[in-house]
C-alpha positions in Angstrom: 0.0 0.0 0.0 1.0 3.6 -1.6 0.1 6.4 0.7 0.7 10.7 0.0 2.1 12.7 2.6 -1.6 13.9 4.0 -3.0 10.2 4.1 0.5 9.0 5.9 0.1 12.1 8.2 -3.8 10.9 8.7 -2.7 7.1 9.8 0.5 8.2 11.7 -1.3 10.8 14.0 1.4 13.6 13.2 1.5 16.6 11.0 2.3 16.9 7.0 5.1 19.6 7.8 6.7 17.3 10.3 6.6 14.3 7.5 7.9 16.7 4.9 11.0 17.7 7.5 12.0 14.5 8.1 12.4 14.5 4.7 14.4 17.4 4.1 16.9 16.1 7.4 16.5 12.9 5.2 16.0 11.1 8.2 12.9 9.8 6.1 12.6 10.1 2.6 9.5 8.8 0.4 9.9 6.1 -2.0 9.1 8.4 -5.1 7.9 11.2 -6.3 4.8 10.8 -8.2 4.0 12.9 -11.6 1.9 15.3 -10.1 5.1 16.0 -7.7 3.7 14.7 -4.7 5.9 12.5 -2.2 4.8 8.8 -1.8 5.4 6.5 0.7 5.7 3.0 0.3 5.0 0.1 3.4 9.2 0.0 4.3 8.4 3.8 4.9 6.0 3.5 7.5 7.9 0.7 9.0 10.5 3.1 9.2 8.5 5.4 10.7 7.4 3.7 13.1 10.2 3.0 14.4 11.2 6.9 14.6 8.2 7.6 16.5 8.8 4.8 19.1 12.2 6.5 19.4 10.8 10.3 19.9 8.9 8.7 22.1 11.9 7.8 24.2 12.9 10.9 23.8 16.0 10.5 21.9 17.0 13.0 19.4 16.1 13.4 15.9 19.9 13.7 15.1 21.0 10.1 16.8 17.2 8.4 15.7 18.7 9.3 11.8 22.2 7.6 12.8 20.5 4.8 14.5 18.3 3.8 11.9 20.7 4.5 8.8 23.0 2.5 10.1 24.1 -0.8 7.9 23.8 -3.1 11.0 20.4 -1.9 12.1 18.0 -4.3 13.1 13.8 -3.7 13.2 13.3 -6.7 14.9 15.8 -6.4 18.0 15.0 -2.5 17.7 11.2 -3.1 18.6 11.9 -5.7 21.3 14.0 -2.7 23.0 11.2 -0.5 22.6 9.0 -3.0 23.7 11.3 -3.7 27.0 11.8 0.2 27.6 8.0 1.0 27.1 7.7 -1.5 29.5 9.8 -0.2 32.0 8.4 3.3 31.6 5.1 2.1 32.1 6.4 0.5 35.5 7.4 4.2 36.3 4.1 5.6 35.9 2.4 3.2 37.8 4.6 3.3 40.4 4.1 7.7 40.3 0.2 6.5 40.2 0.2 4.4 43.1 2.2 7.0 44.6 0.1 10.0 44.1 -3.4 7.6 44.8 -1.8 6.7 48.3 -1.1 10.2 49.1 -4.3 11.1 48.4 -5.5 8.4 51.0 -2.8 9.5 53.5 -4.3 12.9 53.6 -7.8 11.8 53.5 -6.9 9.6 56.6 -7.6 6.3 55.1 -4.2 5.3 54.6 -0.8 5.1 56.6 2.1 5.9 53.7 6.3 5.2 55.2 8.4 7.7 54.2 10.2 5.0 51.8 7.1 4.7 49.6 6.7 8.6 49.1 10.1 8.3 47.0 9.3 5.2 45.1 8.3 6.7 41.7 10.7 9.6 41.8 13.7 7.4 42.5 12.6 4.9 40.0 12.3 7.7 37.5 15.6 8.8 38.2 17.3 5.4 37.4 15.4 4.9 33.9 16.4 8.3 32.9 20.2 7.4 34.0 20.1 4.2 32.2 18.1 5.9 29.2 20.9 8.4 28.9 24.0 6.8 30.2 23.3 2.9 30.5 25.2 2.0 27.8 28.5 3.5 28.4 28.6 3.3 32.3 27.6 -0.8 32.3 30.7 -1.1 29.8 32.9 0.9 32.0 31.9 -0.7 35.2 30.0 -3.9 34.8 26.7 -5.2 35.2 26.3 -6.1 38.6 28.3 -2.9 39.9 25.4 -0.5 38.1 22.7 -3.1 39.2 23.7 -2.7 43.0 23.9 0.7 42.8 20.7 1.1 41.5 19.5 -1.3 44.2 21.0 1.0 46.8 19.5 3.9 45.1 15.9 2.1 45.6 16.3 1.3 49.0 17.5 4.7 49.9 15.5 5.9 53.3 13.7 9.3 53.0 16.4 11.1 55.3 19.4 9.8 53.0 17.2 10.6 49.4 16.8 14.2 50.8 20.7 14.4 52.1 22.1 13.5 48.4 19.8 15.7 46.4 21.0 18.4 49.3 24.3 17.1 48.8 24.3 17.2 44.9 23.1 21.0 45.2 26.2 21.9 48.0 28.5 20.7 45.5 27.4 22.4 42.5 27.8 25.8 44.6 31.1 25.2 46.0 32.3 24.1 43.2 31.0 27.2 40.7 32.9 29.7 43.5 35.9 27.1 43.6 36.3 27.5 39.6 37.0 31.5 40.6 39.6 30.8 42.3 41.0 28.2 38.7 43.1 26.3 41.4 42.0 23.1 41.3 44.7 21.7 44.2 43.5 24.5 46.9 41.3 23.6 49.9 37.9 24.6 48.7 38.1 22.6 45.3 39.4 19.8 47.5 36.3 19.8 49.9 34.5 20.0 46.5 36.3 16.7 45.5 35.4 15.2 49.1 32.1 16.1 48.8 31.7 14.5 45.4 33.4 11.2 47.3 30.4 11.6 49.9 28.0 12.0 47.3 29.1 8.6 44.9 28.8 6.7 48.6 25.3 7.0 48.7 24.9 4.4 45.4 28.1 3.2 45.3 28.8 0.0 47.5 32.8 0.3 46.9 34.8 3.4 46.7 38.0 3.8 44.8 40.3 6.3 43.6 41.0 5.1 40.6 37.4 4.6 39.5 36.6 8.0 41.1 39.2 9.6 38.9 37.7 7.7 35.6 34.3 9.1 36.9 36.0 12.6 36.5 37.2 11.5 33.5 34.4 10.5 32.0 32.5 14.1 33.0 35.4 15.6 30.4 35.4 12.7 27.7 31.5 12.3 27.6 29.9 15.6 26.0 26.6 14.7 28.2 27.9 15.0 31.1 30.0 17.8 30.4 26.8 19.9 29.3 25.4 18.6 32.8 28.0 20.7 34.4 28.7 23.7 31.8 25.7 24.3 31.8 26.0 26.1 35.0 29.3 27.4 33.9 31.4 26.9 30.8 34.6 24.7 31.9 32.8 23.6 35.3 33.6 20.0 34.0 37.0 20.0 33.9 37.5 22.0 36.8 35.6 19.1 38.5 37.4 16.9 36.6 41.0 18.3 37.7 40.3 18.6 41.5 38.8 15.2 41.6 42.5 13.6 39.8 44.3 15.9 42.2 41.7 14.5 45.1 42.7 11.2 44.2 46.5 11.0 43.8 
């Protein structure tokens, strides 16, 4: 089956003008032009594009969907069973934020007794899909299945008191460190009690510390263009700053 731009737009539940950008980023071209010089889409098309919309969906850019796709080794069939295992776990999120908001609603209506380790469930769930959503990939090869599992296990089974001492803890850093990169001494002793602090901070999810994979951490914040934005955004440089004072930390 043939379809034109409006009928694909029609089936597909988005607009012509997005259809006819994707084309133009040739992210998704049509199989022809007809006579009449409309675009036509043929059935690998909308396979295609289905497969571009389960990806927006997951919120990954239009820019890594085309290099995904496009690529020679690409597979539909593995690519929808990852969709169908990280819909899955998204849908375990929102439940999780349902049940969460539904027993609030209970606890202040008085019919229900919520622990302080429930109120965090969805938020803290969230938090490790959007890690491994953004970063699995890289930090599982880097340090290994089991380490990133436990972590995330410790992360879960954080108690209210500790959840609310590393976001506190997260936000300390990023102020001391944005007054230490003033000073551009990254061996003095405010970026060092930045660099402790940042220890203190990986010991809440980490179940072993060491220097060395503390300083390929730091590393990473520099090599990784992610997590450098993560930190520049705040203040152009931030990153390596961090990066320095942590490999100075950890001599």
């Amino acid at each position: 089956m043939e379809y034109t731009v409006q009928k694909l737009s029609k089936i597909a539940g988005i607009s012509t003008r997005t259809l006819r950008y994707y084309d133009e980023i040739e992210l998704l071209k049509p199989l022809k032009i007809n006579s009449s010089g409309y675009r036509i889409y043929g059935q690998n098309e909308v396979n295609k594009l289905q497969q571009i919309l389960f990806y927006r969906e997951l919120g990954i850019s239009l820019e890594n969907i085309k290099n995904i796709i496009n690529s020679p080794t690409f597979d539909s069939l593995s690519a929808l069973k990852q969709h169908h295992s990280k819909l899955l776990a998204k849908r375990k999120q929102i439940d999780l934020l349902i049940e969460n908001v539904t027993k609030t609603i209970a606890l202040k209506e008085g019919k229900y007794i919520m622990t302080d380790l429930e109120k965090f469930e969805g938020f803290k769930e969230k938090m490790i899909d959007e890690n491994e959503k953004n970063y699995g990939t890289e930090i599982r090869e880097k340090y290994g299945e089991d380490v990133i599992n436990q972590s995330n296990r410790k992360l879960k089974n954080m108690s209210k008191k500790d959840y609310e001492d590393w976001q506190d803890l997260s936000t300390e850093i990023i102020s001391k460190l944005k007054k230490a990169f003033k000073t551009g001494n990254a061996s003095n002793e405010l970026s060092q009690e930045v660099a402790r602090l940042h220890h203190k901070w990986l010991s809440y999810t980490w179940n072993t510390y060491s220097k060395e994979a503390h300083a390929a951490l730091a590393q990473m914040y520099v090599d990784d263009e992610r997590f450098t934005s993560y930190y520049d955004k705040e203040q152009p440089g931030l990153a390596k700053f961090l990066r320095d004072s942590i490999v100075f930390y950890t001599r």
